[in-house]
N, C-alpha and C positions, 0 to 999 in steps of 0.2 A: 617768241622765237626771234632772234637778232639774223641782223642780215647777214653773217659768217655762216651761223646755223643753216641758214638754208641753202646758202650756194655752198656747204661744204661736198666734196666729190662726194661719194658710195661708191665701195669698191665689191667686188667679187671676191668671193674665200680663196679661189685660183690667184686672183692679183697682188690678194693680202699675203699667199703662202710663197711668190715666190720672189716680192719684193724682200721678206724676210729669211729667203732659202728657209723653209720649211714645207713639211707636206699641207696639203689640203685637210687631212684626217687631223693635224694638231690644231689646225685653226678651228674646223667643226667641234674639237674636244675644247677649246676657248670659250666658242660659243656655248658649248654646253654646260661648262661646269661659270659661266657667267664671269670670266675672266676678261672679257674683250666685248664691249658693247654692240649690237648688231642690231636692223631693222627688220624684221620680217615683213613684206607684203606680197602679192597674189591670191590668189583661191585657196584658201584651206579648206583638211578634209576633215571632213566629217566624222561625228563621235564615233567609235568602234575602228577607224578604220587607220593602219599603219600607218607612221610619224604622224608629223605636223602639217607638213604641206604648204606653200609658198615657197618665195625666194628669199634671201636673207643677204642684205646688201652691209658692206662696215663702214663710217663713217671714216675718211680718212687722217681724223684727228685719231685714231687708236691707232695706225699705221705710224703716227708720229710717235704716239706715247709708247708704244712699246719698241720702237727704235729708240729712243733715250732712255729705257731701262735695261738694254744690256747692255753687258759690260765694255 
């Protein structure tokens, strides 16, 4: 991992949606459909039980890439 990689920020889906005026729910839909690279860490839950569980931070080089793909 290069020295960029690690001191790059990690932002919040909140930070990511409203630097881009969009909601919260499109960035989640990013992350879901694997559109926008994301970290997940904390406690995950357990097999059976509802979502994923942890927090999911975005690299702030995706805040760049996708401000230099619209139009």
């Amino acid at each position: 991992m290069s020295q960029s990689e690690r001191s790059q920020r990690l932002l919040t889906a909140a930070e990511v949606a409203a630097e881009l005026r969009v909601s919260t729910s499109t960035v989640y839909a990013w992350v879901s459909s694997g559109d926008i690279e994301f970290v997940r860490f904390g406690r995950q839950r357990r097999k059976g039980q509802r979502g994923r569980g942890g927090a999911i931070r975005i690299p702030s080089s995706e805040l760049t890439r996708r401000t230099n793909e619209r139009p």
